[in-house]
VOBA-1610 file (N, C-alpha, C; in pm, whole numbers, padded with zeros to 5 digits, always signed):
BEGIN
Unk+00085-00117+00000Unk+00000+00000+00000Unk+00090+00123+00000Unk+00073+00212-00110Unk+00139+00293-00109Unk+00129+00441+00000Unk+00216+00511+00050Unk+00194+00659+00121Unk+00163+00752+00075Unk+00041+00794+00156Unk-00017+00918+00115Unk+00030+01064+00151Unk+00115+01147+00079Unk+00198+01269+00140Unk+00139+01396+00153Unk+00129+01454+00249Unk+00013+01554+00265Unk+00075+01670+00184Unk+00015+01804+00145Unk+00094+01887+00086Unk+00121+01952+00227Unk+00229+02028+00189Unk+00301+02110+00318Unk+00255+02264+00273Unk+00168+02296+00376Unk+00132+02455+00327Unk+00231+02542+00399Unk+00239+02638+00289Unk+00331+02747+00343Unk+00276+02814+00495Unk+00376+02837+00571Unk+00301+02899+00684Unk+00271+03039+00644Unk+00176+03096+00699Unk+00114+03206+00736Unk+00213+03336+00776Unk+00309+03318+00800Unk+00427+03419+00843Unk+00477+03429+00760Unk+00547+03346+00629Unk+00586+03351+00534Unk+00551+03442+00461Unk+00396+03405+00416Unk+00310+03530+00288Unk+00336+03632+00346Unk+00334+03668+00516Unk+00288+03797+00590Unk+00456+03858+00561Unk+00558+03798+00589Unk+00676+03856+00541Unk+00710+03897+00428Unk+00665+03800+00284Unk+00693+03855+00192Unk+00605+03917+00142Unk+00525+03929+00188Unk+00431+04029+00170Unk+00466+04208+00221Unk+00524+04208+00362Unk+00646+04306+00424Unk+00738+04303+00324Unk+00810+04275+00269Unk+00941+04235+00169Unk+00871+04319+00013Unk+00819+04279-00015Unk+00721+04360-00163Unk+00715+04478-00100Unk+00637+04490-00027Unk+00561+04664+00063Unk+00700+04751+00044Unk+00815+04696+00106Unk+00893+04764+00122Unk+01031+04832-00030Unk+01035+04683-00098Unk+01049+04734-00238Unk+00948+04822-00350Unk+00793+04764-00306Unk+00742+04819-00447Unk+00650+04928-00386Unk+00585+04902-00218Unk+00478+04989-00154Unk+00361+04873-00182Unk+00243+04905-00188Unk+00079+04835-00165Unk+00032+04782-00309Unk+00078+04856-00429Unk+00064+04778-00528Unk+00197+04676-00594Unk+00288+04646-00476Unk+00349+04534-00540Unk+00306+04424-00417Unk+00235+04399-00359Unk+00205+04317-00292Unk+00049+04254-00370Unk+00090+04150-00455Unk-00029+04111-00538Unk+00004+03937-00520Unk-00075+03861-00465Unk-00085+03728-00421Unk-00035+03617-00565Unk-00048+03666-00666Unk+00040+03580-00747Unk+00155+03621-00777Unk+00203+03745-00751Unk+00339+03734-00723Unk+00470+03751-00601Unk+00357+03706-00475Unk+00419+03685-00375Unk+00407+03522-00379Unk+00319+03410-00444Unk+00326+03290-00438Unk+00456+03240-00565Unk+00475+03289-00623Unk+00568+03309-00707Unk+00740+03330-00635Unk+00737+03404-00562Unk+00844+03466-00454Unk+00871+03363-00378Unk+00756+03276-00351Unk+00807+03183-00247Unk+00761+03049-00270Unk+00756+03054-00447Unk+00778+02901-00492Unk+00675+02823-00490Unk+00540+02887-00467Unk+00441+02794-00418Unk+00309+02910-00512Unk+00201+02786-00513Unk+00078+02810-00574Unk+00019+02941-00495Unk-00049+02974-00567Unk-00127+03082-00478Unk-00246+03048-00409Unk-00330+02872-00457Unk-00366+02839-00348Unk-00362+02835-00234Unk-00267+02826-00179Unk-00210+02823-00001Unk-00320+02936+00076Unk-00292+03056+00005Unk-00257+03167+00045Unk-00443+03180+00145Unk-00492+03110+00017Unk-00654+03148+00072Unk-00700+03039+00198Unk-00586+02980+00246Unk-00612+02870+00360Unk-00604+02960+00507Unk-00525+03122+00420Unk-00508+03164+00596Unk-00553+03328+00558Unk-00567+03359+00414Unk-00628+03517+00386Unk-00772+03483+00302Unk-00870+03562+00326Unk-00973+03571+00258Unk-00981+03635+00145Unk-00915+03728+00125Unk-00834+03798-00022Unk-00715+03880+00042Unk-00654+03973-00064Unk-00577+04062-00025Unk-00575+04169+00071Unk-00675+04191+00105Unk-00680+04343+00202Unk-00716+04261+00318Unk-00695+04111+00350Unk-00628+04054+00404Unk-00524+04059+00441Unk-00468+04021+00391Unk-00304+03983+00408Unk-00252+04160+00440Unk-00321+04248+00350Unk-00216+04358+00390Unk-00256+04410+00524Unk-00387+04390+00577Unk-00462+04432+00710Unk-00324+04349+00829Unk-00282+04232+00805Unk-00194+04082+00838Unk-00068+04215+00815Unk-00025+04211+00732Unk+00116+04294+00735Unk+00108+04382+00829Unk+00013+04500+00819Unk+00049+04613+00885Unk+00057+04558+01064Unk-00068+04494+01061Unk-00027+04447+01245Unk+00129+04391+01258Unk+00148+04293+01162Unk+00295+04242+01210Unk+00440+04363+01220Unk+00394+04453+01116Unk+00452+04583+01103Unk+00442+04670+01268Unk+00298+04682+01338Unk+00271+04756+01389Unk+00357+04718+01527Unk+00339+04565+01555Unk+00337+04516+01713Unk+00544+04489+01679Unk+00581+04449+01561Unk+00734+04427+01542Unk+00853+04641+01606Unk+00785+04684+01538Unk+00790+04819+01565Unk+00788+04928+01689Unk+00642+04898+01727Unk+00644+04952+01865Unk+00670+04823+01991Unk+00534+04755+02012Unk+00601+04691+02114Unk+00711+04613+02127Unk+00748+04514+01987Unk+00873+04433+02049Unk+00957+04566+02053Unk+00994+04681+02002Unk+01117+04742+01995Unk+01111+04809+02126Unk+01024+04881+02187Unk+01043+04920+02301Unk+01005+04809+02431Unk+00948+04681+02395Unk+00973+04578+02527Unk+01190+04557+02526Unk+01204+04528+02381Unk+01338+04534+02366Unk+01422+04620+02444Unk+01395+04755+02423Unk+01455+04891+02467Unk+01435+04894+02621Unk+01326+04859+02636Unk+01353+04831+02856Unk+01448+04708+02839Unk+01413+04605+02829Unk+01521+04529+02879Unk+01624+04535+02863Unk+01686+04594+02780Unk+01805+04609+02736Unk+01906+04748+02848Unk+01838+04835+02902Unk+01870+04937+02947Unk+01749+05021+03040Unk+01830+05075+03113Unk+01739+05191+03190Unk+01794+05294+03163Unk+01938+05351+03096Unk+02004+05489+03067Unk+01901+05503+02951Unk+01833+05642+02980Unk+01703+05707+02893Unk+01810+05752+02796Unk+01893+05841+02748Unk+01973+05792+02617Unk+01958+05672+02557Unk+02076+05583+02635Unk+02042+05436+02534Unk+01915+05401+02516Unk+01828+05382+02603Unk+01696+05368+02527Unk+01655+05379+02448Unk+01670+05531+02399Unk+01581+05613+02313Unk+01691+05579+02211Unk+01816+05535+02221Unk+01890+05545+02068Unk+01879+05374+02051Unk+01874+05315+02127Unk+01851+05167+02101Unk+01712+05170+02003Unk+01616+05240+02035Unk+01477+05236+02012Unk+01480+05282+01843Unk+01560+05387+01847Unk+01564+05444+01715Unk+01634+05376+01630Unk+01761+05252+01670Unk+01844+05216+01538Unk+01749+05093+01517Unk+01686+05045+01643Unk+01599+04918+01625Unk+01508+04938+01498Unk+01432+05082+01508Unk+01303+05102+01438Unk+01367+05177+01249Unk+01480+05247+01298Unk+01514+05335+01187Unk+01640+05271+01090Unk+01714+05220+01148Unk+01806+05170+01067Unk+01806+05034+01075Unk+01872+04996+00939Unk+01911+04857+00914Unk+01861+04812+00738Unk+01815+04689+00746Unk+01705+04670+00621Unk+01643+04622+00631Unk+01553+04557+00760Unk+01454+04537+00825Unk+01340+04639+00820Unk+01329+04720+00926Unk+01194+04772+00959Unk+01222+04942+00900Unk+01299+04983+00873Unk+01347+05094+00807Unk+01270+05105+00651Unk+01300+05002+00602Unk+01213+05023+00436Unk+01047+04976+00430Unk+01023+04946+00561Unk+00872+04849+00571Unk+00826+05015+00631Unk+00852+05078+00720Unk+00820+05178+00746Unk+00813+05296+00666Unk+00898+05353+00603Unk+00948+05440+00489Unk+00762+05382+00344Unk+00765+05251+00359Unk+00706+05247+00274Unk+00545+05277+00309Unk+00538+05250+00473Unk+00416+05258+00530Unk+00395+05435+00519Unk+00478+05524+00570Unk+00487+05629+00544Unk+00418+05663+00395Unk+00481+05642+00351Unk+00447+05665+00198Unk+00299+05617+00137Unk+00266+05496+00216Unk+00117+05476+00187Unk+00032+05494+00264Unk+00035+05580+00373Unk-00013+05629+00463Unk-00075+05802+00369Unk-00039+05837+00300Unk-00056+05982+00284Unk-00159+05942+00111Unk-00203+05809+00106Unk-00313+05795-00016Unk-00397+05719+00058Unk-00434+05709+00186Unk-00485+05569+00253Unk-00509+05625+00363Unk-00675+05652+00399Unk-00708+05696+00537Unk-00620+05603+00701Unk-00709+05495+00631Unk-00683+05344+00743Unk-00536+05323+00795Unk-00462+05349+00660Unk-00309+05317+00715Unk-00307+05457+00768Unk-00322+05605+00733Unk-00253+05693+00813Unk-00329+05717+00977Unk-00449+05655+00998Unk-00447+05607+01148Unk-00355+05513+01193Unk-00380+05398+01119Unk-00272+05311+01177Unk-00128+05394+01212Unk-00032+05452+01140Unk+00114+05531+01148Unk+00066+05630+01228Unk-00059+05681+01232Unk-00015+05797+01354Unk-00024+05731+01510Unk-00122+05597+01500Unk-00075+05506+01594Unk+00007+05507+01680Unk+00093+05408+01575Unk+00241+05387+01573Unk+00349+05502+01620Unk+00331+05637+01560Unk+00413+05725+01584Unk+00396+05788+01745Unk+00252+05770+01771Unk+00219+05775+01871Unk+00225+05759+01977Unk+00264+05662+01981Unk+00378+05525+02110Unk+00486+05495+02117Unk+00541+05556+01996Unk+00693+05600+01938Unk+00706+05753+02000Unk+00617+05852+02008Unk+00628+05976+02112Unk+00587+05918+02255Unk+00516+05884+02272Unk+00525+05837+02444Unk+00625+05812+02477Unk+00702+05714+02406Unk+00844+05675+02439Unk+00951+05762+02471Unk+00913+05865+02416Unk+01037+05985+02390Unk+00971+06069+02523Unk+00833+06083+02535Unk+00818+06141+02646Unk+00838+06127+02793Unk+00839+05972+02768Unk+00880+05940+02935Unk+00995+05967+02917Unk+01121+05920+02837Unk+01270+05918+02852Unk+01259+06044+02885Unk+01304+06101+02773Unk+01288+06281+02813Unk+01245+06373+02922Unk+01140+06311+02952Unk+01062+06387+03120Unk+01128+06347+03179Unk+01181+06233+03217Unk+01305+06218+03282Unk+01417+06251+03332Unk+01464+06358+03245Unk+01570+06438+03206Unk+01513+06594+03211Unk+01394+06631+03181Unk+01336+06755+03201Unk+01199+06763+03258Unk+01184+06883+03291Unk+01041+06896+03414Unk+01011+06982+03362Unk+00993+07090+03242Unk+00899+07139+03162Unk+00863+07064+03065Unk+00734+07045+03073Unk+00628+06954+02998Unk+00653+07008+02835Unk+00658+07152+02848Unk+00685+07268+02684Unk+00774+07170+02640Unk+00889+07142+02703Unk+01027+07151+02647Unk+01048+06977+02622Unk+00998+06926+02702Unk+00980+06755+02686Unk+00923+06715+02545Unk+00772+06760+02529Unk+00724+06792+02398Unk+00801+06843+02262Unk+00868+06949+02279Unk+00940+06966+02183Unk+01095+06955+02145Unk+01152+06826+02273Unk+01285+06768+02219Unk+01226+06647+02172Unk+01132+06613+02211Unk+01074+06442+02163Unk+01002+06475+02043Unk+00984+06587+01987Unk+00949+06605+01836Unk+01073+06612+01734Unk+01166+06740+01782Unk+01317+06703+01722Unk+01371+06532+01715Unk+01360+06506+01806Unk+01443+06373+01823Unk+01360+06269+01735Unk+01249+06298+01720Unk+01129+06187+01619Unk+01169+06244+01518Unk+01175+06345+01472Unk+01218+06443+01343Unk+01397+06397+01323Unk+01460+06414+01425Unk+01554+06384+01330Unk+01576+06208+01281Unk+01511+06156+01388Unk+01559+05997+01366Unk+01478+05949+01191Unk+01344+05996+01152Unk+01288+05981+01074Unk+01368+06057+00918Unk+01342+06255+00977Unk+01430+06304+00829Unk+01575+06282+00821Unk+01603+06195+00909Unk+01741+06170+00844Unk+01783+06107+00725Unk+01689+06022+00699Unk+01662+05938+00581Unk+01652+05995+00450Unk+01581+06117+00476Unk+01516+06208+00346Unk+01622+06309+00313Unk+01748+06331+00382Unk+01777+06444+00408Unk+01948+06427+00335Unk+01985+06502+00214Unk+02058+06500+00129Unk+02150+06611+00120Unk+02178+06702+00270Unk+02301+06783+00282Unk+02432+06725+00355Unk+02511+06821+00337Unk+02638+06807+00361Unk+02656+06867+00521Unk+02769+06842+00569Unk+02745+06875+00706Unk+02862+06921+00770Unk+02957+07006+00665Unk+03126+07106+00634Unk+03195+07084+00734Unk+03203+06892+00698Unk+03331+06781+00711Unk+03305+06737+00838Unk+03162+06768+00869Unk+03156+06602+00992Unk+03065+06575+00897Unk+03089+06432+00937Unk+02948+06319+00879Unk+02831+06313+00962Unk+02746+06213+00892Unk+02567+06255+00950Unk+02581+06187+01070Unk+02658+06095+01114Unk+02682+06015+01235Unk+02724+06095+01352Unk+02806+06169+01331Unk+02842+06279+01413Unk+02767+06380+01405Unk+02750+06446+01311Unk+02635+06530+01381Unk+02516+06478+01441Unk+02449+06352+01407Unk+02344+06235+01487Unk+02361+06240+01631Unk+02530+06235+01615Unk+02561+06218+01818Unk+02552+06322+01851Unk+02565+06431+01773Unk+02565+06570+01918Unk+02457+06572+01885Unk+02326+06587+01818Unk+02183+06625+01803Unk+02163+06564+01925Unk+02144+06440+01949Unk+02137+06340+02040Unk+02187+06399+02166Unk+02295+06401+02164Unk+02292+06433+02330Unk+02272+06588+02395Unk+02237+06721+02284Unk+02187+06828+02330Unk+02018+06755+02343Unk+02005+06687+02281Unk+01828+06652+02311Unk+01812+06555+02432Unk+01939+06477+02477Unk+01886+06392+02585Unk+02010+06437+02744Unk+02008+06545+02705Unk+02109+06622+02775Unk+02022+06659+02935Unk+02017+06601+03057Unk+01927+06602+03152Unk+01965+06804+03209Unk+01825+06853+03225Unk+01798+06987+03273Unk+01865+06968+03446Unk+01950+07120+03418Unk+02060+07146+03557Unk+01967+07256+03665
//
């Protein structure tokens, strides 16, 4: 009697990644289910075993986007430290640099400003990404004015740094990054 071999369905994290992976190269119209089943070698049957259509799966991205972003990065950022500096710069290379969550974001950005739903979702997000800056910061300062508006610089610069295509007459953006940084997390005397 011969064996019967079940098919092996792609997991559910898979599509939801490369589905993140498209978003971030092409934005919301390169995330199209026959050519993310394509990407990962497999039928596009699978796909409807764990999405009901597409605005599925991208509803599926943005949460994995949302909870990878804020909460693991700042559950990350406590454990890792209690110096409200490192925090807040742990928090920022976690969320802003790399090629991870840097181009998934950049792209959410970007489809956030044609898309009601996603620009709640990112102001969300940015949202709890300023809380963050507000506790560190209050920390360090006891005018509420001034807490508010280093945790807007410091969201501003960690974000337009990306966008931002000057010269800086012979330090690099890294160095000027560090002193921005520590006049903004510089504790009130």
């Amino acid at each position: 009697m011969g064996h019967i071999v079940a098919a092996v369905r792609t997991p559910r994290d898979r599509w939801v990644e490369e589905g993140l992976r498209a978003l971030a190269e092409g934005g919301p119209d390169a995330v199209r289910v026959e050519a993310l089943a394509k990407r990962l070698g497999v039928t596009k049957g699978g796909f409807y075993g764990y999405f009901a259509d597409r605005e599925a799966l991208l509803e599926a991205m943005l949460d994995a986007w949302e909870r990878e972003s804020t909460d693991d990065v700042i559950d990350r950022a406590r454990r890792e430290t209690d110096d409200p500096k490192a925090m807040a710069r742990l928090a920022g290379a976690l969320t802003f640099s790399g090629d991870r969550l840097l181009p998934i974001d950049l792209a959410v950005r970007d489809w956030a400003r044609r898309d009601e739903a996603v620009a709640e979702r990112l102001r969300r997000v940015d949202n709890r990404r300023m809380d963050l800056l507000r506790e560190v910061i209050g920390g360090l300062c006891a005018d509420p004015d001034e807490v508010e508006a280093r945790s807007l610089l410091a969201f501003c610069a960690a974000i337009g740094n990306h966008f931002l295509a000057a010269d800086h007459g012979g330090r690099t953006r890294a160095q000027v990054l560090a002193r921005a940084t520590d006049l903004l997390f510089t504790p009130d005397h």
